[in-house]
C-alpha positions in Angstrom: 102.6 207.7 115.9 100.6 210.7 114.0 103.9 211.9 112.4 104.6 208.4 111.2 101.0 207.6 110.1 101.4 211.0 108.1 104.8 210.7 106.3 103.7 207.2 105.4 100.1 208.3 103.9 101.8 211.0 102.3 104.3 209.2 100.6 101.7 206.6 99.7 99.6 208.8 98.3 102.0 210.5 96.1 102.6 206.9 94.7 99.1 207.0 93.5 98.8 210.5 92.6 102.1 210.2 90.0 100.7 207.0 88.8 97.2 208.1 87.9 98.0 211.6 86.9 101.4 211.9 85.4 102.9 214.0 87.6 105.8 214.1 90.2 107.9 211.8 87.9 104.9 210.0 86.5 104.2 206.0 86.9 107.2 204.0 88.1 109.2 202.9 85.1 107.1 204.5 82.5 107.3 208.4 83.5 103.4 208.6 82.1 100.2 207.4 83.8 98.3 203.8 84.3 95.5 203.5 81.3 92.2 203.4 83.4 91.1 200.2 84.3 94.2 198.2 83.8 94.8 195.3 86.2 96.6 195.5 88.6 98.2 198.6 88.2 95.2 201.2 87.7 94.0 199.7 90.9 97.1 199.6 93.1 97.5 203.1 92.3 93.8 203.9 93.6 94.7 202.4 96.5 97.7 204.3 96.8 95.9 207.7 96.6 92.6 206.9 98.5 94.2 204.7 101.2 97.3 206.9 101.6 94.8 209.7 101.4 92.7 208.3 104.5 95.9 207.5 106.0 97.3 210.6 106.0 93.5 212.4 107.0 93.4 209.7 109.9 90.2 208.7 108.5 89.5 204.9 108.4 93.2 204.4 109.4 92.8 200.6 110.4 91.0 199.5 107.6 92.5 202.2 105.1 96.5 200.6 106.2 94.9 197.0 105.8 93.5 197.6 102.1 96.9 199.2 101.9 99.2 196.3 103.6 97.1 193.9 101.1 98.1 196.1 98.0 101.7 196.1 98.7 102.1 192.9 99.8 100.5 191.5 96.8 102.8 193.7 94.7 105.5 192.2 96.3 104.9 188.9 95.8 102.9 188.8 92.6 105.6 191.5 91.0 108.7 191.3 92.8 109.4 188.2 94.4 109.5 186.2 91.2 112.7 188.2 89.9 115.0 187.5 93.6 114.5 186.3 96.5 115.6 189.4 98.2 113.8 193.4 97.9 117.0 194.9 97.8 117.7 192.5 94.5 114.3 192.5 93.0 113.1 196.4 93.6 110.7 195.7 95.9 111.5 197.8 99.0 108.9 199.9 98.6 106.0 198.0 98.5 108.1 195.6 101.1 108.1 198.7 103.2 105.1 200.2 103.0 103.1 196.8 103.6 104.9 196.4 107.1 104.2 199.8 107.8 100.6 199.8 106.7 100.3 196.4 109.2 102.2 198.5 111.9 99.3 201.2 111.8 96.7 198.4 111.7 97.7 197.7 115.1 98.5 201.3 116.4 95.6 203.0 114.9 96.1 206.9 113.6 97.6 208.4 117.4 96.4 211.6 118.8 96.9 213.8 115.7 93.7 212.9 113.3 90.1 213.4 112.3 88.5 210.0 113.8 89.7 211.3 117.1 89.1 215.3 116.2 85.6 214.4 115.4 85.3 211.5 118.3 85.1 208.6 116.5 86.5 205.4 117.8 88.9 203.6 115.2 
């Protein structure tokens, strides 16, 4: 569950990083950054790198991946689901995926491998 929870924060993260920053391939379809502020996307993408962060930290993980699941699933269905019926169809895989696997860890919690449980924490 660790290695999952990791991957998945990672990869979140990155989302948010590229988005706010520029960098690794900048914000999806524009290869730049989000102007500050801008609904929804400045905000998705600081949930992207703060809840992928805490995600990937094990820090927060259950309420981190809900914030997280939330996100994406409004992405989906505020972005995406108006173009097709289907993710696959309408581009929204990612945020299809990442909101089941942000309300998979919701459940599961962070596993053995993070700080909650390095520093004793219960979460």
């Amino acid at each position: 569950m660790s290695a999952f929870r990791i991957v998945v924060g990672l990869l979140f993260a990155c989302h948010g990083i590229a988005s706010l920053f520029g960098v690794l391939g900048g914000a999806a379809g524009t290869g730049g950054t989000i102007e500050a502020g801008t609904w929804p996307g400045w905000y998705a993408a600081a949930i992207q790198l703060v809840g992928g962060g805490l995600v990937l930290l094990g820090v927060g993980t259950r309420t981190a991946a809900l914030v997280s699941s939330g996100s994406m699933a409004y992405a989906y269905f505020d972005v995406h689901q108006s173009m097709a019926l289907w993710p696959i169809q309408n581009g929204g895989e990612a945020s299809a995926m990442f909101s089941w696997a942000f309300l998979l860890l919701v459940f599961t919690g962070p596993g053995a491998l993070s700080l909650d449980r390095l520093f004793g924490r219960k979460n």
